[in-house]
Steps between C-alpha positions, in 0.01 A plus 500: 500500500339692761188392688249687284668347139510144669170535624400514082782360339664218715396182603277409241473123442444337101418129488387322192450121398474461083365141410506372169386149476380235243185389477381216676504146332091415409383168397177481234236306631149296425228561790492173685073474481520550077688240372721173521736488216714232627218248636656468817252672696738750618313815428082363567565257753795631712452851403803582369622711190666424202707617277457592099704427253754728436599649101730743436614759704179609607634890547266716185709698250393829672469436895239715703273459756257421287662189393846403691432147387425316165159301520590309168822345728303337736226267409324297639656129505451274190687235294286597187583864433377834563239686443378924580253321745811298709698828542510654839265772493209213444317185699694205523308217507755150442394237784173649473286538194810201303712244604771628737845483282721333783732751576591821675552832308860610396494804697757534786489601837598872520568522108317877537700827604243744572548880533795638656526755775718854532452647819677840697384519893629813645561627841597892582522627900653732678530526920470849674683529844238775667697413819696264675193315607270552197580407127259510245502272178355562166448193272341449142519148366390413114458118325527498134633895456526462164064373476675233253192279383579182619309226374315195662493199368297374226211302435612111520200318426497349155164462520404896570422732209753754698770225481868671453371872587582708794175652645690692785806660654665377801396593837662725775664209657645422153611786382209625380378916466745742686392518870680733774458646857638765643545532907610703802635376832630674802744295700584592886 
């Protein structure tokens, strides 16, 4: 090519990363200042959570972000049944207002995958030699080309009315809405 077409078509530099990731492994839990299912004193006096018990999968029939997680599959702990009020979703109040029931809740560490993420960053430059001392770069960088909607994580606290539900997207660190900047800079 001659000087003019390289000064338009040549040179021009095209880097992309494409991430597509699970989601990360969540674990259900029971504020540590409502209740004390196990007795031990783990969640009033040391201040630490625990866990529900865990039925079924705990993924609804129709996932959204509305509901990414089943309430009915993780109730609060009992060894005498369950009831609408022990679902997650609802106060939990074994080791406080009755006899704690000895034991932890079945629910796992991690046992949780919450939303997923897709993700196109984009690069596109392009260096101008305006002499042999002065060059002159153009630049546009983009995160999340594609404005894929990627989710944050949801709700964990069986004891919140928004348990299971997603009330927000990711932010610009995390994928979030598509961002981009666009530069010049002279070299010499």
């Amino acid at each position: 090519m001659n000087r003019f077409e390289d000064a338009f078509m040549g040179g021009w530099r095209l880097a992309n990363i494409f991430l597509v990731q699970t989601g990360p492994f969540l674990t259900p839990f029971i504020p540590a200042s409502v209740a004390d299912p196990s007795g031990t004193g783990a969640g009033i006096i040391s201040a630490r959570v625990q866990r529900p018990d865990r039925i079924g999968s705990g993924i609804p029939a129709n996932r959204t972000r509305n509901a990414w997680l089943d309430p009915t599959a993780f109730p609060c702990p009992s060894t005498t049944g369950y009831t609408p009020a022990s679902y997650a979703g609802h106060a939990c109040t074994v080791g406080v207002s009755t006899n704690p029931i000895g034991r932890f809740g079945t629910s796992t560490v991690g046992d949780v995958v919450g939303p997923g993420t897709i993700n196109l960053s984009s690069g596109l430059s392009k260096v101008f030699d305006l002499s042999k001392l002065f060059k002159l770069r153009f630049e546009g960088t983009f995160t999340n080309v594609l404005n894929h909607a990627n989710l944050n994580d949801p709700n964990l606290q069986t004891t919140s009315s928004a348990f299971g539900k997603i009330t927000s997207a990711r932010g610009s660190d995390f994928a979030g809405s598509r961002t981009g900047q666009i530069s010049a800079r002279l070299d010499f």
